[in-house]
N, CA and C of each residue as an Amber inpcrd file, in Angstrom:
protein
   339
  82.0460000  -1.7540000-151.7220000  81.3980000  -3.0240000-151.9450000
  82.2090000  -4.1310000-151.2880000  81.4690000  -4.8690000-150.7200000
  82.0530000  -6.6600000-149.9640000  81.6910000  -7.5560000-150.6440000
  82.5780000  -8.7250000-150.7240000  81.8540000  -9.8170000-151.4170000
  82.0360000 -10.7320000-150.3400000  81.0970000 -11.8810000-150.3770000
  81.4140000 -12.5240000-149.0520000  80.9150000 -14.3000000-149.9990000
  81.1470000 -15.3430000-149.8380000  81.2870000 -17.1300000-149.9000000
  80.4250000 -17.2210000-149.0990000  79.2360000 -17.8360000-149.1130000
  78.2940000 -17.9770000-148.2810000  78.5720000 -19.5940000-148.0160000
  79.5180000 -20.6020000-148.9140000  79.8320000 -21.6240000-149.1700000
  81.1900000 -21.5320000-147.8320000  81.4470000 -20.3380000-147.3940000
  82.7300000 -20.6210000-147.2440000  82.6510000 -20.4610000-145.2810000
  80.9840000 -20.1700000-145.3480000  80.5350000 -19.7570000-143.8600000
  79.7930000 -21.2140000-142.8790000  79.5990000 -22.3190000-144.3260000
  78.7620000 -23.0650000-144.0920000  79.7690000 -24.2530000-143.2040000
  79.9260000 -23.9120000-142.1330000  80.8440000 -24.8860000-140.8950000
  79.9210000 -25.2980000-139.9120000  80.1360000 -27.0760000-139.4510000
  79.1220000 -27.6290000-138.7410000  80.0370000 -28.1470000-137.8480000
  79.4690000 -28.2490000-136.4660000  80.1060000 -28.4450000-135.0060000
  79.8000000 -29.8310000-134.5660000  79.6180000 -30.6490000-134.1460000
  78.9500000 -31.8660000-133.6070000  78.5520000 -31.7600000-131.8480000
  79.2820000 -30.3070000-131.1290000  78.9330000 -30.0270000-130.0880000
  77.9650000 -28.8430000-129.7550000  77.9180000 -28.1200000-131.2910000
  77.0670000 -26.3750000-130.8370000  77.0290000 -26.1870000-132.3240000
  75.8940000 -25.1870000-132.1130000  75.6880000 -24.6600000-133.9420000
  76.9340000 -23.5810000-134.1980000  77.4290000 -23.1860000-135.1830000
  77.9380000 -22.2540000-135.6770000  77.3970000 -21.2300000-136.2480000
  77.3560000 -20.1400000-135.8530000  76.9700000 -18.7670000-136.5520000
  78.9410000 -17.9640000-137.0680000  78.6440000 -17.6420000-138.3540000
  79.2810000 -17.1410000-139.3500000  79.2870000 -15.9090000-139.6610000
  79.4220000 -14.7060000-139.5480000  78.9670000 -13.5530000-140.1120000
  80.1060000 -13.0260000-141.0270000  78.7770000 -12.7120000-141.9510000
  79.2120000 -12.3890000-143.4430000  79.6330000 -10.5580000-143.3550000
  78.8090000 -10.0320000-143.0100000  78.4780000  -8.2170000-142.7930000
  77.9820000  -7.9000000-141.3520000  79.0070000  -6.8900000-140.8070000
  78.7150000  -6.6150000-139.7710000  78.7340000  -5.2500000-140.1540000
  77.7280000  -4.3490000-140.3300000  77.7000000  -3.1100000-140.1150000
  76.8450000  -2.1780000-139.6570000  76.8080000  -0.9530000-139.6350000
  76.4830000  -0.2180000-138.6150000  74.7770000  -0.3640000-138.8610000
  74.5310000  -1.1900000-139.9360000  73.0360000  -0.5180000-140.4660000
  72.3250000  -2.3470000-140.2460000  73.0990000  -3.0740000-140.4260000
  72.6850000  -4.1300000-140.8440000  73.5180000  -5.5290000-140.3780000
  73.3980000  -6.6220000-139.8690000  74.0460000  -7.4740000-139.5360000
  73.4040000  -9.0850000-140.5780000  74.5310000  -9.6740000-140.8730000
  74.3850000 -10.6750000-141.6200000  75.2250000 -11.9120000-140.9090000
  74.4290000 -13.2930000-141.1110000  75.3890000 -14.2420000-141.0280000
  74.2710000 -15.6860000-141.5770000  75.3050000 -16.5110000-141.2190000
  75.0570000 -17.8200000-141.4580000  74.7690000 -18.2820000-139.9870000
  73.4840000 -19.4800000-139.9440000  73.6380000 -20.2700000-138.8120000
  73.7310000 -21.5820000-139.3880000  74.3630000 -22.6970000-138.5720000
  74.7690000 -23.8310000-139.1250000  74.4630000 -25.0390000-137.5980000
  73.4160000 -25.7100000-138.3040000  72.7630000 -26.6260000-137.0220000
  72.9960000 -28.0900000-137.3490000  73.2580000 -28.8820000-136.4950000
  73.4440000 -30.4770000-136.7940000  72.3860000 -30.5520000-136.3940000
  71.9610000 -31.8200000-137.0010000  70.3670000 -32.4510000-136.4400000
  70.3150000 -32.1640000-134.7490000  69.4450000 -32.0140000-134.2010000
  69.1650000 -31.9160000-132.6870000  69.2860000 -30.3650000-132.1050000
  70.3180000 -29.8790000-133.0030000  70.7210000 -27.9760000-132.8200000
  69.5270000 -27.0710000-132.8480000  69.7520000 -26.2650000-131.6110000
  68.4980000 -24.9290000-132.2090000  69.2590000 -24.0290000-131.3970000
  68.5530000 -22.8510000-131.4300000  68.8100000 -21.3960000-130.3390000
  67.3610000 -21.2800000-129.8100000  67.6510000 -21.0520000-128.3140000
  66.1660000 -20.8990000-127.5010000  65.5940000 -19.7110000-128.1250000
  63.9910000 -19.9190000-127.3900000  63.1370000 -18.2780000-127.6240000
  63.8720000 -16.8870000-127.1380000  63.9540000 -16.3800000-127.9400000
  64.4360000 -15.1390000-127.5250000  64.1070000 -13.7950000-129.0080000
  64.1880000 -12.5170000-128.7060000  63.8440000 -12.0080000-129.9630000
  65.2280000 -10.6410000-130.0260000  64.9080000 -10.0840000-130.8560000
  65.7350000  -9.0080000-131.5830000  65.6950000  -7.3380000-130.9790000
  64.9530000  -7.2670000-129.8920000  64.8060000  -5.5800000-129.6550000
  64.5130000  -4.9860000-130.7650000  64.9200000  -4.1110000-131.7620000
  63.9780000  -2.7860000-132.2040000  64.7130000  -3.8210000-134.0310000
  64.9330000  -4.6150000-134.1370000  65.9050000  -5.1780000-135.1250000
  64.4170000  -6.2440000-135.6150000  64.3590000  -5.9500000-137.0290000
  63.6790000  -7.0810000-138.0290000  64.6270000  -8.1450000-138.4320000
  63.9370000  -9.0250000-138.5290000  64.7670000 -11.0320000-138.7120000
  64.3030000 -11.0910000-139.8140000  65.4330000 -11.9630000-140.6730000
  65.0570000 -12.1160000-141.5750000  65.3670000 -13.7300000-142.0050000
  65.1700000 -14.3630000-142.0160000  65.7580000 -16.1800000-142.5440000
  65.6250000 -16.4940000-143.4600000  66.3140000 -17.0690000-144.2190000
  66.1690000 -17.7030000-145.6850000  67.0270000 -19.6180000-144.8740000
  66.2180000 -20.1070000-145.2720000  66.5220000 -21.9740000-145.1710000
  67.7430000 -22.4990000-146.5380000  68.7580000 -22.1600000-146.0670000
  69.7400000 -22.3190000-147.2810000  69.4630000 -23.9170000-147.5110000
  69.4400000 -24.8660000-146.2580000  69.6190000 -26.2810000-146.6630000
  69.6480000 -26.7780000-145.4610000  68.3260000 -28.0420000-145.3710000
  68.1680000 -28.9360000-144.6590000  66.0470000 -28.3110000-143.8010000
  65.7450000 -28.5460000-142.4230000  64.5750000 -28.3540000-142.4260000
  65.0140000 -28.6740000-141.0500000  63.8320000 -28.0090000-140.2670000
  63.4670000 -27.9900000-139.2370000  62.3470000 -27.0070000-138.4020000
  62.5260000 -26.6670000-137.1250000  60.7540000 -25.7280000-136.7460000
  61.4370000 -25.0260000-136.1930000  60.4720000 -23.7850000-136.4020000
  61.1300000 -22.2260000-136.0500000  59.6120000 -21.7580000-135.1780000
  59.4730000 -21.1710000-133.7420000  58.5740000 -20.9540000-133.1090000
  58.6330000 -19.2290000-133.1080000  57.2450000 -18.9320000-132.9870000
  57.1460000 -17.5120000-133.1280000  56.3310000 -16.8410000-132.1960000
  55.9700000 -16.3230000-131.3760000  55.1360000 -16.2870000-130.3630000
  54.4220000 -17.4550000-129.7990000  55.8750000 -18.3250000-129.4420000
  54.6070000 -19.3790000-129.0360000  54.1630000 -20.7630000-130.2200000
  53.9210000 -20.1500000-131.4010000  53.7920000 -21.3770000-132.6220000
  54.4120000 -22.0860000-133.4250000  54.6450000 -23.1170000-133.4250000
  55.2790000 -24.1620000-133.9880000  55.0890000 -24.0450000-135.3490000
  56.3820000 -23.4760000-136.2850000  55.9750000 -23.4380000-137.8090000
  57.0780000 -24.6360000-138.3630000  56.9460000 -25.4440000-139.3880000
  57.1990000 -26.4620000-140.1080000  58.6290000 -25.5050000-141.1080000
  59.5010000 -25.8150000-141.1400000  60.4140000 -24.6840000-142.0190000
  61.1190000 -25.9140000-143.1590000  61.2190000 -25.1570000-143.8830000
  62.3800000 -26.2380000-144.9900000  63.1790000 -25.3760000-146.3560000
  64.1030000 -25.9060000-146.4050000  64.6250000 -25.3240000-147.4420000
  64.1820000 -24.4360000-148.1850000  64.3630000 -23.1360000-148.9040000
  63.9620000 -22.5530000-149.4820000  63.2200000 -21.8700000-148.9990000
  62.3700000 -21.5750000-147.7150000  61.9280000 -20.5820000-147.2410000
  62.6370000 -19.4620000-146.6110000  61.5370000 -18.2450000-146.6280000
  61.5390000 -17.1930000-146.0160000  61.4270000 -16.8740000-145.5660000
  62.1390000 -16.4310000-143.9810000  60.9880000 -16.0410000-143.0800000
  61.1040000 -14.5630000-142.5150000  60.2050000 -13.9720000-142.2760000
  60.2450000 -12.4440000-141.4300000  59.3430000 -12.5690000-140.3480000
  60.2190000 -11.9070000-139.3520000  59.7140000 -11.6780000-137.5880000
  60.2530000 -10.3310000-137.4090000  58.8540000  -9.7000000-137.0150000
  59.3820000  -8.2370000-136.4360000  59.9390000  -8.4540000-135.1580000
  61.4350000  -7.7310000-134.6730000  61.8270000  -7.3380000-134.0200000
  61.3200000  -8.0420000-132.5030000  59.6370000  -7.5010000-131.9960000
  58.8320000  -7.8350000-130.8260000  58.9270000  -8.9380000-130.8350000
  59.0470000 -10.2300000-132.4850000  58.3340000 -11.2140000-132.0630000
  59.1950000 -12.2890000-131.2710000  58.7080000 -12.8290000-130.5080000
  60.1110000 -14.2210000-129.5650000  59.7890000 -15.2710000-130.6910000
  61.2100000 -15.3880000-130.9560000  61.7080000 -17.1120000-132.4420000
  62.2310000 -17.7800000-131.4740000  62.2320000 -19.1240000-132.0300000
  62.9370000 -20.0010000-131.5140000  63.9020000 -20.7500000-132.9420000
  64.3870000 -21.5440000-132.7920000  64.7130000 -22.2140000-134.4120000
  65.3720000 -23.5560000-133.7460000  65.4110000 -24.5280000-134.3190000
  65.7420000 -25.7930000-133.8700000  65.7400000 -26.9650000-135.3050000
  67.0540000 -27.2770000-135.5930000  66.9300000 -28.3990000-136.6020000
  66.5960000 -29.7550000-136.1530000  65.1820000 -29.9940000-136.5210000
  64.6610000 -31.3560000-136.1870000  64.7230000 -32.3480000-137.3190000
  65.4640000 -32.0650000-138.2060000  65.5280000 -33.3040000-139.1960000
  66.4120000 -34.0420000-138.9100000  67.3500000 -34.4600000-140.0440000
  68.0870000 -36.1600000-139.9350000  69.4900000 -35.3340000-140.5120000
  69.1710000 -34.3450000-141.2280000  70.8020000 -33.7550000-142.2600000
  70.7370000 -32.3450000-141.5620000  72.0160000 -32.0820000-141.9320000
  72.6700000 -30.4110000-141.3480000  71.7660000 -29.6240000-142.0800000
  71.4550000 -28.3690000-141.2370000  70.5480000 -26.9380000-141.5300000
  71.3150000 -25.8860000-141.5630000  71.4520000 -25.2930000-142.5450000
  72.0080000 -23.7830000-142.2840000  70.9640000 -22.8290000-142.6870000
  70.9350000 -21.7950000-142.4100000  70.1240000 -20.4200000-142.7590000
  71.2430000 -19.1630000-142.8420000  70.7590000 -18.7060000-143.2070000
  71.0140000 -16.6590000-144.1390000  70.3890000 -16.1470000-142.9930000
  70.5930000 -15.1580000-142.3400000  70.0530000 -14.5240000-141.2470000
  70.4830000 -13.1320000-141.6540000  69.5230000 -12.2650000-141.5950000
  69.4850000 -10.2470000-141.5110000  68.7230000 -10.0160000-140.6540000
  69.6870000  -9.1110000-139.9540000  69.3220000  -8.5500000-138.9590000
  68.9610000  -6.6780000-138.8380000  67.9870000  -6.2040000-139.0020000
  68.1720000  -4.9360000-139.5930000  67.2460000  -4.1240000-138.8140000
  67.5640000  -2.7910000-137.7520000  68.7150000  -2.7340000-138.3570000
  69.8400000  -3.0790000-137.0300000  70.8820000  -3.2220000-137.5420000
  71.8200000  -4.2750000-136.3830000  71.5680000  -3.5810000-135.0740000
  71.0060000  -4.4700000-134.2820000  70.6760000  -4.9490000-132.8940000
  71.4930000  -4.0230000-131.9410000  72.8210000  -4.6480000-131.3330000
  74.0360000  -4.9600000-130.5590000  75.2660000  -5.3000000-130.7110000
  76.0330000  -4.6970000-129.7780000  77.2810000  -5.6990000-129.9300000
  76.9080000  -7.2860000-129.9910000  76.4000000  -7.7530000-128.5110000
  75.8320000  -8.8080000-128.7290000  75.5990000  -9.3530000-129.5860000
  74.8050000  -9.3480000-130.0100000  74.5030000 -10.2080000-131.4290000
  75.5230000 -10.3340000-132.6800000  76.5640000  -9.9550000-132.3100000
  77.6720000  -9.4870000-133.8930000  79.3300000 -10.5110000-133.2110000
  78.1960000 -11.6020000-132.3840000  80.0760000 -12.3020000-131.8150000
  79.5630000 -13.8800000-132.4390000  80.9220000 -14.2120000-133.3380000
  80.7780000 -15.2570000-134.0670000  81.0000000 -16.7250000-133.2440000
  80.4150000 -17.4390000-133.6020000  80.6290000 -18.4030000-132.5930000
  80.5620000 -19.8350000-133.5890000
């Protein structure tokens, strides 16, 4: 068993978002993303890997093939693998999200930044 501070992942940049990872393992990849107002990650998707987002705090739009969805705190979101996301904090206060990645992707995807 791991225990991991999800409080302790939540770090904000004023030049680039921060991604945090909590669990990196062979089955499953976890982290935090952490966006200042204006922050996103372009379209791009996951190869054979399901997304998973939870909106820990703050709001902004997450695109999914193409569609502009409204996101805010407290949501959930799931994208199979195929689908191209985008995510971008368009509000006024810092965004972080919970991100699973399952089942883990790549090396790629498992470098903290």
């Amino acid at each position: 068993m791991k225990i991991e501070k999800i409080a302790d992942k939540i770090v904000y940049k004023d030049d680039n978002l921060t991604k945090k990872i909590l669990f990196n393992e062979s089955r499953v990849l976890n982290f935090v993303l952490n966006f200042r107002p204006g922050q996103g990650v372009p379209p791009h998707h996951h190869e054979q890997s399901d997304l998973i987002i939870h909106v820990l705090v703050g709001q902004g739009e997450m695109g999914v093939d193409g569609t502009i969805h409204e996101i805010t705190e407290g949501d959930v979101i799931h994208c199979k693998g195929s689908e191209v996301f985008s995510l971008k904090n368009t509000g006024d206060k810092d965004m972080s999200c919970f991100v699973i990645l399952a089942p883990n992707p790549s090396a790629a995807y498992s470098i903290e930044v």
